[in-house]
N, C-alpha and C positions, 0 to 999 in steps of 0.2 A: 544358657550356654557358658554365661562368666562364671557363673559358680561351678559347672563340672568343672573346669579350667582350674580355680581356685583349690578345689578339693583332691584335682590328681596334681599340681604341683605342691601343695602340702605334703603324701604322702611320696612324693618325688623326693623332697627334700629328707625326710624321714629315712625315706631308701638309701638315700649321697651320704647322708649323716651317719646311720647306725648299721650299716651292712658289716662292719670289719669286727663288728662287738659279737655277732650273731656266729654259730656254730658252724663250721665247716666253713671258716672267711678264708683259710689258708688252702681250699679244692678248688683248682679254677675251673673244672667239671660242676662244682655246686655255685660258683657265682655265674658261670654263663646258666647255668638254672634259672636261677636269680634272674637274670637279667633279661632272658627271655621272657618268663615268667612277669618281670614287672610290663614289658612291650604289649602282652596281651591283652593285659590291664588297662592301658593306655589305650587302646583301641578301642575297649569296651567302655570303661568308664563305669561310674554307677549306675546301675538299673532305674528307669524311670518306667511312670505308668503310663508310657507309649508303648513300654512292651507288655506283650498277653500274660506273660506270667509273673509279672508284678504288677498288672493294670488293679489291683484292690489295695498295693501295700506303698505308700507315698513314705520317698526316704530322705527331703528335701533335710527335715529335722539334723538327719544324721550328715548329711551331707556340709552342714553348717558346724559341725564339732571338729574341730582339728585334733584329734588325739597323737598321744606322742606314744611312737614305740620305740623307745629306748629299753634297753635291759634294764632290768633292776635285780638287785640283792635280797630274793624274801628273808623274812625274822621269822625264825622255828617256834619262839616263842606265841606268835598267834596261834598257836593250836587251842589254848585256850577259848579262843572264838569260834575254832571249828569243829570241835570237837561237841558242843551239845545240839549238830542242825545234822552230823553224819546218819545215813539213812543206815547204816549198817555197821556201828561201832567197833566190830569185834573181826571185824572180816581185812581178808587180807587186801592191801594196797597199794595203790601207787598215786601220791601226791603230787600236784604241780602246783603252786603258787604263782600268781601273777604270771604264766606264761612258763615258769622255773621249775625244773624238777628239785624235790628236796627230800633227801633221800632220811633225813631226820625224824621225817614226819610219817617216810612210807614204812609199811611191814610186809617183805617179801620174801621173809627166811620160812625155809622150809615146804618150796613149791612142788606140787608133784613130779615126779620122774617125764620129761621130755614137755614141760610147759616152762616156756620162756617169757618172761614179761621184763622190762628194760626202756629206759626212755629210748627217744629214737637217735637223742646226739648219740649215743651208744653205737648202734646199729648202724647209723648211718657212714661213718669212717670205714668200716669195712664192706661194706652191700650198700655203696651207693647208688650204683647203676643199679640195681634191683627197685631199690627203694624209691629211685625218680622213675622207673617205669610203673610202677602199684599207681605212684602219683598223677602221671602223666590226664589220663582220662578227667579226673576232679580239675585240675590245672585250666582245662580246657572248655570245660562242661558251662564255671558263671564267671561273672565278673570277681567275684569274691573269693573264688578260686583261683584263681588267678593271683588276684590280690594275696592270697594265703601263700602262694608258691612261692613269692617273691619276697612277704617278707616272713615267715614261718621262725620260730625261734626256739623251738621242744613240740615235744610231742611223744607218745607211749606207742611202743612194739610190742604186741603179746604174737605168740605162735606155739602153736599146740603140734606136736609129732604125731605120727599113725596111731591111732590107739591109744593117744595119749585122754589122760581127763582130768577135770579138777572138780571134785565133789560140793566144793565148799564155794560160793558167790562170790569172784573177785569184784572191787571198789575200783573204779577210776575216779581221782576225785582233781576237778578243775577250781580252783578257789582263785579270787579278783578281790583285792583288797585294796590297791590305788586307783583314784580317780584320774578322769580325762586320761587313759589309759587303752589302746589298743593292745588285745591277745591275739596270736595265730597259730591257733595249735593243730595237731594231728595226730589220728589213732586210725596205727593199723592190726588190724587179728587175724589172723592165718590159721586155718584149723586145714590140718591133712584128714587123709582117711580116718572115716569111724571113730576123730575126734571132738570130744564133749565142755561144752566151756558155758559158763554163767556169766555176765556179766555184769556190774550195775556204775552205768557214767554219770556221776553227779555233778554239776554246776550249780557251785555257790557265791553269792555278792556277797560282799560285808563291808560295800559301800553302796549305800544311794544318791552318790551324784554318778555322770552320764558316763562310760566305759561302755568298750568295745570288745564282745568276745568273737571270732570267727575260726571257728572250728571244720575240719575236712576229716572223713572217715573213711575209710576202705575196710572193706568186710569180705575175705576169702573163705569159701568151705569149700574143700574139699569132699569125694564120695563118701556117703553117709555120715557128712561131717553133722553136731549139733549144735549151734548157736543159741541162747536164751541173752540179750540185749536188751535192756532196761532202762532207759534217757532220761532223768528227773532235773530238768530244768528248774533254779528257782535261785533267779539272779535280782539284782537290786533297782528297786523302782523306778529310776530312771536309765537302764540300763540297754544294750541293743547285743543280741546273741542272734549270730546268723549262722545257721550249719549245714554243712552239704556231707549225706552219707550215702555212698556207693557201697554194695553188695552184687558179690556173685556167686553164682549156688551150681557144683555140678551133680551128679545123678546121686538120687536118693536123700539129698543131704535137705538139713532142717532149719530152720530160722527164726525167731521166732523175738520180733520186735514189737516194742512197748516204748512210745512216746508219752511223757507226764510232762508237758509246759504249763507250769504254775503260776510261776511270777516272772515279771521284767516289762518294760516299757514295750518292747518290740521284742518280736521274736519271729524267727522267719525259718522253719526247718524243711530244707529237699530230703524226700528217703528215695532212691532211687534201687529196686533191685531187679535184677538179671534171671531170669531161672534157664539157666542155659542146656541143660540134659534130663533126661525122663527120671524122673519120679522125685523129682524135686519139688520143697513146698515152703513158702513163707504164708504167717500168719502177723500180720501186721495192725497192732492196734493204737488208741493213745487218747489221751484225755489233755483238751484244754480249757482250762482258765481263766477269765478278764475281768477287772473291773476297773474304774476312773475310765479314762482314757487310753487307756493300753491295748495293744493290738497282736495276734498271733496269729501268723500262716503258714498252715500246714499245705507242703506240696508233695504228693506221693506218686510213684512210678515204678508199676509193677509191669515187665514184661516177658512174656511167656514166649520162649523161643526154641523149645523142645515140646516133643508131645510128652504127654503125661503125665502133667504139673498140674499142681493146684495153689490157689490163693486164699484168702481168707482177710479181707480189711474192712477195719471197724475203728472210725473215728468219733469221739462224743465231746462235745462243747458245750459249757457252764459261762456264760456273758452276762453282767450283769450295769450297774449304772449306766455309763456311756460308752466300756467296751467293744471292740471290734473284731471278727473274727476273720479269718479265708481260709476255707477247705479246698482243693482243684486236687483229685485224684483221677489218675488216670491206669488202667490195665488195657498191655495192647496186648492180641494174640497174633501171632506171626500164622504165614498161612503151611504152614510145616509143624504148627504148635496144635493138632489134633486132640481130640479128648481131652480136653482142658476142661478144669471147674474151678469156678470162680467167684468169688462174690464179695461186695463193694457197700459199703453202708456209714453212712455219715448223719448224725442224730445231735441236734442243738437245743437247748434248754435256756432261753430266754427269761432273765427274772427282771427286766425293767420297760421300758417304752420306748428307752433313748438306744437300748442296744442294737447290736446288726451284726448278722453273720453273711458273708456269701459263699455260697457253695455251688459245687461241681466236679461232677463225678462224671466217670467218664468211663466208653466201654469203646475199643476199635479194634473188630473181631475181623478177621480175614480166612479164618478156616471154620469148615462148616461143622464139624461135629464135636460141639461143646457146650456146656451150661456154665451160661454164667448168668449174676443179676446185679443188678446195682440200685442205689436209690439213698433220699436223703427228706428227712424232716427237722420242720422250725415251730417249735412251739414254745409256747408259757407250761407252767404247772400245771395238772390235770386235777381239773375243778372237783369233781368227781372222788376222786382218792383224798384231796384234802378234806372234803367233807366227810369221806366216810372215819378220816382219821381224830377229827375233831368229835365228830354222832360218838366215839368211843372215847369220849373224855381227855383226847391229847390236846392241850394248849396250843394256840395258831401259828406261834413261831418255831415249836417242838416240830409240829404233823410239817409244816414246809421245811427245816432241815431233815428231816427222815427223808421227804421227797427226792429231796435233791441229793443226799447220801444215797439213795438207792440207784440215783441215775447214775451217778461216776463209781459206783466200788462194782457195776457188771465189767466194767472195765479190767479193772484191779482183778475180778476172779479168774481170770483168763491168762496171771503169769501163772508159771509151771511152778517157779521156785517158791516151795510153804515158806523159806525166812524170808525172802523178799516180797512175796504177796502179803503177809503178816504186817509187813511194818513201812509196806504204802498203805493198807488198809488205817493202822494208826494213825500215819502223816495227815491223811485225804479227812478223816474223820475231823482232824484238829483243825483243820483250814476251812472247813465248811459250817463245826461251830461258832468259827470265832466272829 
């Protein structure tokens, strides 16, 4: 109890100290934000494993870092360093540094007719009240959210018009280059009618001492909107990235999310989506990563609250030395949500003795005419395919990477975008030789 004490006046003080440096210090509409926002916080505290939906992910660790979120000034000159880890070189962007937009770094000239992308201090000056109501729900939802609402510092606004599209994969790119460093960032996307948008959100470390990144997402589609979202996590070894992403989908519209948590000490991601009107569908997948002592928990929240929707989630886990995983997905069907189809699948590939995943998946149907299934496996290497790969003369440590590359790129074959499937199929390949 002394240390939650310790750790909300730390970030208490952090809130007294650097709120007047922070964006919109001069809205007394955005500091009573703030200050509600921090209240919330206070009440809640950080999550422990009293409660069911962190009862697997112990955050004592984190709890003991004081990080400081003061602004900082990034150097455009580190591009240098980010520039040979970018999953997508050549594609258009928008840069944030340490928590900062830098507009030196971004390339945003020449975006289609009626797609807007813009940090949110931008947006937020004129569409505040808009902008804290998108927020409101995240704010309320964890403790972290909370946390983020109060002390938030940048953040990216994309919105797509009716009909609008962007053919080519937009980059959102997150880079953490100071240590002992709290982020609080935010990304919202707004797609109207029958509009089409790629995305790829990359978080990068290019530090391995301990840093906090907590990031909040909001995801609007509009009628027959298309979303394609792509999450490639791969922050630095002692690192803690915690993200909460809200979606809501109304009739016919498409979604289509791809989790890659790679690397980082801790990693904790809610994907939480809505399917609120008939003939809406997300297809939710994602592939994690562990090894040393590092830990990843995936929490997912698909529910179905129109008839006519369908889901589709597929989670796969690669744990190796002393590694720790959490899977807890959950699809509800509301009892209005008829003809619903649905399905749920969670797959772990165990390569040591010391690793451990927990999982749980989950189905709470309340209407009676639907298909759905759900289910989850834990195993090692299949004895069987390594021998027959070896009886054909592949070397032992060859035939178990082939293994294991075939189990994480079914993942990978399931994004839509060929340049972005292309070149996590490169990424995935180079992290599982080395």
């Amino acid at each position: 109890m002394q240390l939650m004490s310790d750790i909300v006046a730390h970030y208490q003080s952090q809130f007294a100290q650097h709120r007047h440096a922070w964006p919109w210090s001069g809205d007394h509409a955005w500091q009573a934000w703030r200050e509600a926002a921090w209240n919330e916080f206070v009440v809640q505290g950080f999550p422990s494993q009293r409660q069911e939906e962190w009862k697997y992910t112990n955050l004592t660790a984190l709890e003991k870092l004081h990080f400081s979120c003061e602004p900082c000034v990034p150097d455009p000159s580190i591009w240098d360093r980010i520039a040979p880890r970018i999953l997508l070189p050549m594609a258009q962007r928008i840069v944030l540094v340490d928590g900062v937009f830098v507009p030196q770094l971004s390339r945003l000239q020449g975006l289609p007719s009626g797609v807007k992308v813009e940090p949110i201090s931008v947006g937020a000056q004129s569409q505040g009240v808009y902008l804290r109501d998108l927020l409101q729900q995240a704010r309320q939802t964890t403790a972290f959210g909370a946390l983020n609402a109060a002390l938030v510092s940048e953040g990216v606004w994309i919105s797509l018009e009716p009909d609008a599209a962007m053919h080519e994969p937009l980059l959102v790119l997150h880079v953490t280059t100071v240590a002992h460093r709290a982020t609080h960032g935010v990304n919202i996307i707004e797609l109207a009618e029958r509009s089409k948008l790629t995305v790829v959100e990359q978080s990068i470390g290019l530090t391995d001492q301990p840093y906090l990144v907590n990031l909040v997402s909001r995801f609007s589609l509009g009628e027959s909107a298309r979303l394609e979202h792509v999450k490639l996590q791969q922050e630095g070894e002692r690192s803690y990235h915690i993200a909460l992403t809200q979606a809501s989908q109304q009739r016919s519209s498409q979604l289509y999310s791809h989790t890659f948590a790679l690397q980082g000490n801790l990693g904790r991601n809610d994907l939480q989506v809505s399917l609120q009107a008939p003939g809406a569908f997300v297809g939710m997948k994602g592939l994690y990563r562990v090894g040393g002592k590092q830990l990843q928990d995936i929490h997912t929240s698909i529910r179905h609250e129109s008839p006519d929707c369908g889901s589709d989630e597929s989670f796969k886990g690669i744990l190796a030395d002393s590694g720790r995983a959490v899977f807890n997905g959950k699809i509800y069907v509301a009892p209005q949500a008829q003809r619903t189809v649905s399905q749920q699948s969670n797959s772990n590939l165990l390569l040591s003795d010391q690793a451990e995943v927990d999982t749980k998946p989950q189905l709470e149907i309340f209407a009676d005419d639907v298909k759905c299934a759900h289910g989850a496996t834990v195993g090692q290497l299949d004895a069987e395919q390594w021998f027959y790969l070896r009886s054909r003369g592949i070397e032992a440590a060859l035939a178990r990477t082939l293994l294991i590359e075939a189990f994480a790129l079914d993942i990978v074959a399931s994004v839509p975008s060929h340049p972005v499937r292309t070149a996590l199929e490169e990424l995935l390949r180079g992290l599982i030789h080395e």
